[in-house]
C-alpha beads as a LAMMPS data file, in Angstrom:
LAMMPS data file: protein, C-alpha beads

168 atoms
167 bonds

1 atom types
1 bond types

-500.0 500.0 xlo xhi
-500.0 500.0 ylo yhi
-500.0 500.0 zlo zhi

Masses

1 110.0

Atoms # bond

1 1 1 0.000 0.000 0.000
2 1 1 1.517 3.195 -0.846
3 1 1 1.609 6.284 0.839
4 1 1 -0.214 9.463 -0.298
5 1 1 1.055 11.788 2.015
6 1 1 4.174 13.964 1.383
7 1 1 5.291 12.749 5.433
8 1 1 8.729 10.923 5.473
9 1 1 8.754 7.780 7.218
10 1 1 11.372 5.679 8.319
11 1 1 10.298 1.751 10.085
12 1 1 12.902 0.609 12.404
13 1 1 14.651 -2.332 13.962
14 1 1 16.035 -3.321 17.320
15 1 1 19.773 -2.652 16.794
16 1 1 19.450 1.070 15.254
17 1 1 17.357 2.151 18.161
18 1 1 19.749 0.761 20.364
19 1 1 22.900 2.163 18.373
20 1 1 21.699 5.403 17.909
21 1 1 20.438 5.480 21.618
22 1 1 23.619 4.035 23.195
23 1 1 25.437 6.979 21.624
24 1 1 22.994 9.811 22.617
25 1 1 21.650 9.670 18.943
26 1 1 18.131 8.776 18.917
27 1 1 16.976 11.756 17.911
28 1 1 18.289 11.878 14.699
29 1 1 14.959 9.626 13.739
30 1 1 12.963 12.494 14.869
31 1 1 14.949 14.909 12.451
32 1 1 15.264 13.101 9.599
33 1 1 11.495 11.304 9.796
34 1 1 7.997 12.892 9.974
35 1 1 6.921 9.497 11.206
36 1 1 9.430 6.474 12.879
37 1 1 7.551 3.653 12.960
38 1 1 8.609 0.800 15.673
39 1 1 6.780 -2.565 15.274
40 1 1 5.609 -3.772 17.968
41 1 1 7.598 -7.237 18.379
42 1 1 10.768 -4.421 17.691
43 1 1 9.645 -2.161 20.917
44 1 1 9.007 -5.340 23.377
45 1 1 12.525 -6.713 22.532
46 1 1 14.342 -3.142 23.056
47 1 1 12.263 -2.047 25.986
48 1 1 10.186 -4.724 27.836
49 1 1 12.973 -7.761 27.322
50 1 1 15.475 -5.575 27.353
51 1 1 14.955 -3.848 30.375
52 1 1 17.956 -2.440 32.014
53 1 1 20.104 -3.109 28.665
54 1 1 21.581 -0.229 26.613
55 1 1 18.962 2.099 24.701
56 1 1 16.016 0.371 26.653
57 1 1 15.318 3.343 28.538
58 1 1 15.714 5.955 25.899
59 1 1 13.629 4.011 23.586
60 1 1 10.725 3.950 26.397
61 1 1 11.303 7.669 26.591
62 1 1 11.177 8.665 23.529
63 1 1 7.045 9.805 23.173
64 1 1 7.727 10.247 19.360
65 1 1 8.368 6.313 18.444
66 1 1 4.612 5.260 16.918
67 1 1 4.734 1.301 17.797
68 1 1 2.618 -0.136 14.726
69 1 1 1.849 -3.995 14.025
70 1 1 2.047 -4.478 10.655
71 1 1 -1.178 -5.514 9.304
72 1 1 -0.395 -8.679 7.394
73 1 1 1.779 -11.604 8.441
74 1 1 4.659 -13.337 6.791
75 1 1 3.659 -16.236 5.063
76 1 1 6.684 -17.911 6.211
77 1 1 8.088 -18.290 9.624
78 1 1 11.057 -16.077 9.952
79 1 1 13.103 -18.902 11.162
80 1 1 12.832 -20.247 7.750
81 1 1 14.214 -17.069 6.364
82 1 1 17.016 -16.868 8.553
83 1 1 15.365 -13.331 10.212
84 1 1 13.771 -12.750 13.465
85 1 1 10.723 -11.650 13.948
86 1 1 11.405 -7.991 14.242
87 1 1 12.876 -8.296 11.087
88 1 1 10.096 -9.757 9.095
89 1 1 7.979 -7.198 11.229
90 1 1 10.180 -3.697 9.795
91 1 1 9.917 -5.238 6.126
92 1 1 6.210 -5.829 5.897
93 1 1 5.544 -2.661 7.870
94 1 1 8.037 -0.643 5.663
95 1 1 6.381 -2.690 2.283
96 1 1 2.865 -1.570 3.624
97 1 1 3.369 1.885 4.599
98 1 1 5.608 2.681 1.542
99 1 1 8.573 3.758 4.086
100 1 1 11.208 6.268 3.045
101 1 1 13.717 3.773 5.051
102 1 1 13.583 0.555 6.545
103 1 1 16.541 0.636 9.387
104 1 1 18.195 -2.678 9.423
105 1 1 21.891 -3.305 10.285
106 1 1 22.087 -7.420 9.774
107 1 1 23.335 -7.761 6.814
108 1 1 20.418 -10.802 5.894
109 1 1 17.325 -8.582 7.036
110 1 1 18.952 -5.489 4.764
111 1 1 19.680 -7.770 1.931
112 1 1 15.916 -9.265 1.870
113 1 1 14.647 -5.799 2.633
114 1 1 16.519 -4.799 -0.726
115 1 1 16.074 -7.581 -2.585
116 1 1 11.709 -6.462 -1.342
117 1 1 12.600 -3.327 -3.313
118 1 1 12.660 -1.226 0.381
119 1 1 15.124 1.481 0.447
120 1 1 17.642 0.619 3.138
121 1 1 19.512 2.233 5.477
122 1 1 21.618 0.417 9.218
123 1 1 22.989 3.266 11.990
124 1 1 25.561 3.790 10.531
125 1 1 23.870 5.278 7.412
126 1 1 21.352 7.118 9.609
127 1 1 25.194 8.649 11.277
128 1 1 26.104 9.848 8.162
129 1 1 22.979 11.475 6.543
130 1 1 23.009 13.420 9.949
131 1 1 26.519 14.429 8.866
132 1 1 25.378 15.128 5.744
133 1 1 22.677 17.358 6.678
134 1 1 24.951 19.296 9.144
135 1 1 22.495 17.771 12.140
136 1 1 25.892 16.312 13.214
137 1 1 29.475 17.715 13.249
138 1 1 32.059 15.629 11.975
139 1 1 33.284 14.853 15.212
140 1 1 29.972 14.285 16.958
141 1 1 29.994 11.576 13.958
142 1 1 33.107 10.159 14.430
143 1 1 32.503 10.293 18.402
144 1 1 29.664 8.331 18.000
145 1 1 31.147 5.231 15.475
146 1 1 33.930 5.288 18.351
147 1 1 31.111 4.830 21.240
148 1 1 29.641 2.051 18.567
149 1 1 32.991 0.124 18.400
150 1 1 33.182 0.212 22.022
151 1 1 29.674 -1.298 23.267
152 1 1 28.030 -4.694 21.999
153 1 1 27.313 -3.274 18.511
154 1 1 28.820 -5.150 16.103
155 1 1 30.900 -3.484 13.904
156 1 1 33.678 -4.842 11.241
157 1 1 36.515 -2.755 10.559
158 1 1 36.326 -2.368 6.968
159 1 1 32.810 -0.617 7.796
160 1 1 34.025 2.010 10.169
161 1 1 36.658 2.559 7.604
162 1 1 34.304 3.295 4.925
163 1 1 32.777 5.587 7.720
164 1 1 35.407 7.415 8.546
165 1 1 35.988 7.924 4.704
166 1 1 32.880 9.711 3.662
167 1 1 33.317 12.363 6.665
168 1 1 34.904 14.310 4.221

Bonds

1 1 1 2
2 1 2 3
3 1 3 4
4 1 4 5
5 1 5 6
6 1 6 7
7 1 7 8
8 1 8 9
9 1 9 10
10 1 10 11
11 1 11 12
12 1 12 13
13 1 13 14
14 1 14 15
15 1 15 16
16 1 16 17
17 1 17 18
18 1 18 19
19 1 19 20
20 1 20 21
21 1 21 22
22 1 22 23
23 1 23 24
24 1 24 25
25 1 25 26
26 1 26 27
27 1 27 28
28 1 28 29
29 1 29 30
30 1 30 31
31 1 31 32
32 1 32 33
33 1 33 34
34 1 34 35
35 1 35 36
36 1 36 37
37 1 37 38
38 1 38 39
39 1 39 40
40 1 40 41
41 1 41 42
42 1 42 43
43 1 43 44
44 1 44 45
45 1 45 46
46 1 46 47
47 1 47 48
48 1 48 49
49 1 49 50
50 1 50 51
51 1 51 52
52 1 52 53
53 1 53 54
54 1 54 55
55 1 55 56
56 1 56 57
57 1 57 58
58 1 58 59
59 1 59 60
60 1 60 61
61 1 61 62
62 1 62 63
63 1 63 64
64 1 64 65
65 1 65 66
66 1 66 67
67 1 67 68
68 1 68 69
69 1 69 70
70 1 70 71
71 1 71 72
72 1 72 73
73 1 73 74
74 1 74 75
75 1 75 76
76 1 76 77
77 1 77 78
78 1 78 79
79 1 79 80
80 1 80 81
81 1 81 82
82 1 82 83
83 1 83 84
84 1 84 85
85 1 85 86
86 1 86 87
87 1 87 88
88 1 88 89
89 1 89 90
90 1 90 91
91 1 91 92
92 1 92 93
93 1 93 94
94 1 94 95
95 1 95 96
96 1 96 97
97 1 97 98
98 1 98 99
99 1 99 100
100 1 100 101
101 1 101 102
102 1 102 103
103 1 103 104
104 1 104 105
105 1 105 106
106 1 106 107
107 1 107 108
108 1 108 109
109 1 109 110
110 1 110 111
111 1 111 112
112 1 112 113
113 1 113 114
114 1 114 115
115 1 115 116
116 1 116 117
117 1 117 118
118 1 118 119
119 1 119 120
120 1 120 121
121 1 121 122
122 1 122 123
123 1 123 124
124 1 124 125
125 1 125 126
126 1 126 127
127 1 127 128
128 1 128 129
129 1 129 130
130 1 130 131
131 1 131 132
132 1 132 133
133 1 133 134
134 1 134 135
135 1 135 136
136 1 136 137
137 1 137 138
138 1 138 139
139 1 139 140
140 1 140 141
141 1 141 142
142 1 142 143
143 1 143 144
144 1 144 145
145 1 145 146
146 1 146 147
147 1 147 148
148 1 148 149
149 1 149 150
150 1 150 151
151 1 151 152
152 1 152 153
153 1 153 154
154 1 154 155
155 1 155 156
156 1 156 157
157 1 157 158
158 1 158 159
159 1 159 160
160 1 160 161
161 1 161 162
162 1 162 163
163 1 163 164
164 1 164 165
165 1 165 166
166 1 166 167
167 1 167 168
């Protein structure tokens, strides 16, 4: 279903709310979107079972998040895609409300998300449109992909290279 409203939406997943709320980023969502979207699986993992866990807190606090089922179900259990459910949750919610971005960082959930014709963006993408836009300074950037590479985010070295490249 596509949207007919000029809003910009943006439907995200568990480890970009946590990223960008472990480094005192989660309001970037609420600068670059008109609307985030959180399903709802997505907002019980980050804030109900992970209570007292990085970004759990923030994510609870932050009024703006609209936490959204999506309206149809996978036809496939997301075990049998290799996702989790949050994952097949952001792609059909993003697919039905014609999102600007889904936010994904694993690299199987972004690559089905693509392959689902979704525009795609992980944290690290949302980092550097921030840049972009001059919402962050260079070193706020570069701050926060340090923060990243220091907490349980997961990220390879190649990919904070490429980072670090396009602060330019």
């Amino acid at each position: 279903m596509a949207r007919q409203d000029a809003r910009t939406v943006g439907v995200v997943n568990s480890t970009p709310l946590i990223a960008l709320a472990t480094v005192g980023h989660l309001s970037l969502l609420r600068e670059l979107f008109d609307a985030v979207l959180v399903p709802a699986s997505v907002y019980d993992e980050v804030v109900s079972q992970g209570q007292g866990r990085p970004g759990a807190e923030a994510v609870a606090d932050a009024n703006w998040l609209i936490v959204r089922e999506p309206e149809t179900a996978s036809p496939f259990p997301a075990e049998l895609m290799g996702l989790d459910r949050g994952e097949v949750d952001v792609i059909l919610l993003a697919r039905e409300v014609g999102a600007d971005w889904a936010l994904i960082d694993e690299r199987l959930g972004r690559r089905i998300a693509a392959a689902m014709g979704l525009p795609v963006k992980g944290t690290l993408g949302v980092l550097l449109v921030g840049y972009r836009l001059g919402l962050l300074s260079r070193q706020a950037a570069s701050d926060a992909v340090d923060l990243l590479a220091q907490s349980s985010v997961r990220l390879s070295e190649r990919l904070v290279t490429w980072f670090r490249g396009q602060l330019t």
